[in-house]
C-alpha positions as CSV (number, residue, x, y, z in Angstrom):
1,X,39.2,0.8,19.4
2,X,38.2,-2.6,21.0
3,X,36.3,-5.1,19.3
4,X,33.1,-4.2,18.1
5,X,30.2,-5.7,20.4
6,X,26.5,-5.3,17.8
7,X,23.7,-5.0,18.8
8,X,20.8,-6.0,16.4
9,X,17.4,-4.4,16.8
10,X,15.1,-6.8,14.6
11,X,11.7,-4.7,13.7
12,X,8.6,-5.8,12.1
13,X,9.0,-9.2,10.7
14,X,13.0,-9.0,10.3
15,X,12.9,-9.4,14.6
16,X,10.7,-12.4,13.8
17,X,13.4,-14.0,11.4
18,X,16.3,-13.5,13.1
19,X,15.2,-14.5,16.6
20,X,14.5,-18.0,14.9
21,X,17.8,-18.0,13.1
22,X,20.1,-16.8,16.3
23,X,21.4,-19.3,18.6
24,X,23.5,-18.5,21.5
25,X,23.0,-17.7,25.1
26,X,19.4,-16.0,26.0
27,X,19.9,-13.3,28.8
28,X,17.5,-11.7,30.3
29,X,18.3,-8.3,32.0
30,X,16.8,-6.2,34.8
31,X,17.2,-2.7,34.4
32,X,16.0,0.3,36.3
33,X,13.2,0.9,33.7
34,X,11.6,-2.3,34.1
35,X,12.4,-5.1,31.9
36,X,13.2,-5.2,27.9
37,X,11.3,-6.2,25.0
38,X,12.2,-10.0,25.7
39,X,15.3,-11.7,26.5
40,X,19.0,-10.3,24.4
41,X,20.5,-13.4,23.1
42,X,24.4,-13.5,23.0
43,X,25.8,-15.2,19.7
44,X,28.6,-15.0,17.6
45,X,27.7,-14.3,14.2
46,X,30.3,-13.3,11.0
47,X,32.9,-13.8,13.5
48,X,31.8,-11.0,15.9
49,X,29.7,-10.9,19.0
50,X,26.2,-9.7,19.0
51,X,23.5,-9.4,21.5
52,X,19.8,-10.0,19.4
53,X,17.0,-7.8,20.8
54,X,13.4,-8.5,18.9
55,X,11.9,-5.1,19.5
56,X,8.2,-6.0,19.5
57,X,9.0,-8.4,21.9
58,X,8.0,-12.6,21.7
59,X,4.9,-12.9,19.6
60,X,4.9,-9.3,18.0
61,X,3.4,-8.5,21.8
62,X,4.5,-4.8,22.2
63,X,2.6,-1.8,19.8
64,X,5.2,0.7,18.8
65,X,3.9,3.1,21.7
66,X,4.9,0.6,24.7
67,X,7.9,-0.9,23.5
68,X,10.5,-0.4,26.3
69,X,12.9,1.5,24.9
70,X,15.2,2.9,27.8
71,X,15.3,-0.3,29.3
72,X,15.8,-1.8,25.3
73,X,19.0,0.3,25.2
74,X,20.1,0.3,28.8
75,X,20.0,-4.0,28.5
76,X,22.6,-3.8,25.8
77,X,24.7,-1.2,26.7
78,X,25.2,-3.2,30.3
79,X,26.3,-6.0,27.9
80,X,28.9,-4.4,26.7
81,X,27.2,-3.2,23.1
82,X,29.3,-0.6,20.6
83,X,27.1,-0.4,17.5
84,X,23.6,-1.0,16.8
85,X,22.0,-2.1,13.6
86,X,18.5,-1.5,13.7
87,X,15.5,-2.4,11.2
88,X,11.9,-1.3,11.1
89,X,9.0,-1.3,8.7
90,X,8.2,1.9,7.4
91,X,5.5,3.6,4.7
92,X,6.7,5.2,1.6
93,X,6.4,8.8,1.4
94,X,7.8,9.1,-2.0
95,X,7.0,7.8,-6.0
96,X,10.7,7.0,-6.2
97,X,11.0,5.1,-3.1
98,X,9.0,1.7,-3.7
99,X,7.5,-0.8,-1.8
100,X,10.9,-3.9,-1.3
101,X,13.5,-1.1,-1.5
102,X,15.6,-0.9,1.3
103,X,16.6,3.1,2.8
104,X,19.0,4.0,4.7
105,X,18.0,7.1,6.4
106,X,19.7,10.4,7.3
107,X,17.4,12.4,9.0
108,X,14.4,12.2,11.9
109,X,11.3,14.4,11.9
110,X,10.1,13.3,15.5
111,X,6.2,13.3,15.9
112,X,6.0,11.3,19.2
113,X,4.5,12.7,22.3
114,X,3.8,10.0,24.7
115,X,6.9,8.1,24.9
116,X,9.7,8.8,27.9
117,X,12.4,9.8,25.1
118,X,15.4,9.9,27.5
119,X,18.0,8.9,30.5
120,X,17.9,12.4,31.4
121,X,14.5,13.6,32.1
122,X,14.6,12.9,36.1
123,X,16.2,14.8,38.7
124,X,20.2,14.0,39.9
125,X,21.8,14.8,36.3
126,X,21.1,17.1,33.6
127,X,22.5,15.9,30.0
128,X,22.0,17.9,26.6
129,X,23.5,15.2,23.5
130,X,24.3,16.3,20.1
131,X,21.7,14.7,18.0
132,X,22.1,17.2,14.7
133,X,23.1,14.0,13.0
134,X,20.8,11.3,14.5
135,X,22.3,8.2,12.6
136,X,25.7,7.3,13.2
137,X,27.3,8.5,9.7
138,X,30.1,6.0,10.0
139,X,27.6,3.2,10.3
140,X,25.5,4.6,7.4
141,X,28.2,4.2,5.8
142,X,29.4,0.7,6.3
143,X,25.3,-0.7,5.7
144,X,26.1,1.4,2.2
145,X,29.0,-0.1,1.7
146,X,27.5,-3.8,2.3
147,X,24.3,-3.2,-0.4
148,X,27.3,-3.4,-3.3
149,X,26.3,-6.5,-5.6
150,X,23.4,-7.4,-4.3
151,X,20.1,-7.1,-6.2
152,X,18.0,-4.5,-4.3
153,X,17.7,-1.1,-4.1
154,X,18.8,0.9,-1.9
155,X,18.6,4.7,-1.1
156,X,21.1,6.6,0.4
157,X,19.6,9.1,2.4
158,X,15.9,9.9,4.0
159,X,14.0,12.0,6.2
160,X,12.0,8.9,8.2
161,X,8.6,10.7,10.4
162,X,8.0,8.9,13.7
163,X,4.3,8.8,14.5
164,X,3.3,7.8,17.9
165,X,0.6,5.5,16.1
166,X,-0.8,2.6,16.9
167,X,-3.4,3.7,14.3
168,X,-1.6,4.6,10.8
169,X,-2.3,7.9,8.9
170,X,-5.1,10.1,7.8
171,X,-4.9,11.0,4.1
172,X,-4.4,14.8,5.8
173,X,-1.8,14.1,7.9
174,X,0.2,12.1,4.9
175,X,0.3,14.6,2.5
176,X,1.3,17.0,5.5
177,X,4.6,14.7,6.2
178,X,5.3,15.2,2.4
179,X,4.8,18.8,2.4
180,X,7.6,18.8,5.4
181,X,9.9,16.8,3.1
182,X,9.5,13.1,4.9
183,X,10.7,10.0,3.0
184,X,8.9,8.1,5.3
185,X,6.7,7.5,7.9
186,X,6.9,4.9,10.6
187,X,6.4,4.4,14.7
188,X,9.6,3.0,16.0
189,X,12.6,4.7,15.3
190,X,12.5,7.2,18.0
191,X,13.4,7.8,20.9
192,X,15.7,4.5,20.1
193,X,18.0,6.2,17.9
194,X,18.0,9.1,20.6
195,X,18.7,6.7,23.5
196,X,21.5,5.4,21.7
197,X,23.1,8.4,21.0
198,X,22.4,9.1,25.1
199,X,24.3,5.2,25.8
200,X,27.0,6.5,23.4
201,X,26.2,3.6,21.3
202,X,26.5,4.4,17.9
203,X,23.3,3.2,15.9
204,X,22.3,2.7,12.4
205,X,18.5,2.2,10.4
206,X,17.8,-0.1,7.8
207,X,14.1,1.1,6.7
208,X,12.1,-1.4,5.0
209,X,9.2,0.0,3.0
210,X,6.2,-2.0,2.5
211,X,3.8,0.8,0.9
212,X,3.1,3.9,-0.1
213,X,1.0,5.5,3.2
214,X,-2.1,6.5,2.0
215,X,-1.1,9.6,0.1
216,X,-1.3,7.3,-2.9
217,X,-4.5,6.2,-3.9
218,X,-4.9,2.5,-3.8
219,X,-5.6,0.6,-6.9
220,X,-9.4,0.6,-6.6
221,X,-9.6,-2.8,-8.7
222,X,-8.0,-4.5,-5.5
223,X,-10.5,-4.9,-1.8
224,X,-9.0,-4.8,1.1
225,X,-8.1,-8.1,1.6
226,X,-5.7,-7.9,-1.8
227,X,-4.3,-4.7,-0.4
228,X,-3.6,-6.7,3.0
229,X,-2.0,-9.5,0.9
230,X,0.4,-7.5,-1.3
231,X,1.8,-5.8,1.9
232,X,2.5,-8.8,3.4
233,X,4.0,-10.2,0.4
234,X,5.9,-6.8,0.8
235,X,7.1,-7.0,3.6
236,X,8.4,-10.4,3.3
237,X,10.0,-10.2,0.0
238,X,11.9,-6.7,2.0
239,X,13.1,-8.7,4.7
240,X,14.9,-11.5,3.0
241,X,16.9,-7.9,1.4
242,X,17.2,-6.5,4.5
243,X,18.6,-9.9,6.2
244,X,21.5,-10.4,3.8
245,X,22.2,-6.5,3.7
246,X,22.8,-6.8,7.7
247,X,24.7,-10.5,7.1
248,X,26.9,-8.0,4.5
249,X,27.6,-5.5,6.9
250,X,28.6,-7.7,9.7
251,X,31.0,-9.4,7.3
252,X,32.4,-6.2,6.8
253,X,32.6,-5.3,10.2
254,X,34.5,-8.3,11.3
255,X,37.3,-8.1,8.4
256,X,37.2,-4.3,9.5
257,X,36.9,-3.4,12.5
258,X,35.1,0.4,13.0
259,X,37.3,3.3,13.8
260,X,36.7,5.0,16.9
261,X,33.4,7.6,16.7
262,X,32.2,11.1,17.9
263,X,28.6,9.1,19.1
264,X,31.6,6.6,21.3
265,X,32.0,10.0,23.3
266,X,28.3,11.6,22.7
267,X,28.2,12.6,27.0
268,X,31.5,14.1,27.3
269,X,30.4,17.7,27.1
270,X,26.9,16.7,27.3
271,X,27.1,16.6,31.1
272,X,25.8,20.2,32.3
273,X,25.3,18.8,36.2
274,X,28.0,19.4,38.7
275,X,29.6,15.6,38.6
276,X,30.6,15.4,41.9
277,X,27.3,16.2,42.6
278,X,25.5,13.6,41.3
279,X,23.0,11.5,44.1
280,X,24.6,8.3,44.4
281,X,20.7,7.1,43.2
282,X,20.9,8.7,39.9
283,X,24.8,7.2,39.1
284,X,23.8,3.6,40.0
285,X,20.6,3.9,38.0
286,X,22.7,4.9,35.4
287,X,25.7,2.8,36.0
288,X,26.1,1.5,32.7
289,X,25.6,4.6,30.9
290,X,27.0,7.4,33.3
291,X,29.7,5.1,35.1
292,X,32.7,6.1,32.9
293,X,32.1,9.8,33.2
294,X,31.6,10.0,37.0
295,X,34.6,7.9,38.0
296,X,37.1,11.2,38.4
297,X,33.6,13.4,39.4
């Protein structure tokens, strides 16, 4: 296949990082579902191309609720983005999975009910994606492959609950997302991982967990303010992982370019609508996405 474009979707304080560290051209993209998070900056990094999106936006200013995500994935799929390396803070639904681990999930338990989830809920086409598997398993694999000799630890493999939030959970509805078999429980994976898969973009999550949710009882010798601090302390001492795990996987990615992928082709029998039919408003609102399959009708 062609040269891999990435597209790196920088979460809760990895988004912060990287925007400071990323140099290159700052674009900033109009699409049909109003504008992006912030501006995608266009660098070369590891000897590839990638197009930086912080997904909270400048200043942390977006909740998880608000953040644009069809016009987060419709920006860099116009720019010409293959593969997308994502990272968000999560909550620990497990004993085993710790507080500056790194996961890289397999699964999605989706919980959201306010967010529009896809290109294809307005009228001019009807499209119904594959999403069985909602991480690209060729991805997963290379951000596996990248963790080898570096001091962290990493699981392979996790059911990851998106809440709608912006509030976190009730003790209740914690050990309920156990009892379903969740890893984990954060606010921003989806519907980006589903929008992706919509864009044909393949897309990868590196989870960073900074506690345990509230199923675990706190240590009641620390207030709140202690709490507050070793989260924080969490979350940074995750980030520096999860930063050299996504340098790692770029690396790889450049010596070895990514074979070509089922999510590359995720529309082509996803398209139930009559092509030819398609209102010209509804292909040019979908250009970027759409275009390739409507050229023949």
């Amino acid at each position: 296949m062609e040269r891999p474009i990435i597209g790196i979707i920088g979460g809760t304080g990895v988004g912060e990082r990287l925007a400071a560290a990323t140099r290159g051209e700052s674009i900033r993209v109009d699409t049909p579902f109003g504008p992006p998070s912030g501006p995608i900056v266009r660098a070369q990094s590891e000897a590839l191309e990638i197009a930086f999106l912080s997904r909270h936006g400048e200043g942390h200013s977006y909740p998880p609720g608000a953040v644009p995500y069809r016009a987060n994935i419709w920006a860099l799929k116009s720019l010409g983005v293959t593969h997308i390396l994502a990272s968000g803070a999560v909550g620990s639904l497990r004993e085993e999975i710790r507080p500056r681990d790194l996961v890289i999930p397999d699964q999605v338990i989706d919980r959201t009910t306010r967010r529009p989830s896809s290109f294809f809920d307005e009228a001019g086409v009807a499209a119904h994606v594959e999403f069985a598997e909602p991480f690209c398993p060729m991805l997963r694999e290379r951000l596996l492959g990248a963790v080898e000799g570096l001091e962290v630890t990493v699981h392979d493999g996790g059911i990851y609950i998106c809440m709608d939030g912006p509030a976190f959970s009730t003790v209740a509805e914690s050990r309920m997302h156990r009892a379903w078999g969740g890893d984990l429980i954060g606010m921003t994976c989806m519907p980006e991982a589903k929008l992706a898969r919509e864009a044909e973009i393949c897309y990868a999550l590196l989870a960073l967990p900074t506690d345990y949710d509230c199923w675990r009882p706190h240590d009641p010798t620390k207030d709140k303010r202690a709490l507050l601090k070793e989260i924080i302390s969490n979350a940074q001492a995750v980030t520096e992982s999860s930063l050299e795990v996504l340098r790692a996987t770029m690396k790889g990615l450049a010596l070895r370019p990514p074979a070509d992928c089922p999510c590359r082709h995720a529309l082509e029998l996803a398209i139930w609508s009559d092509r030819t039919r398609v209102p010209p408003e509804a292909a040019q609102r979908l250009r970027p996405i759409l275009g390739r399959h409507l050229k023949n009708g």
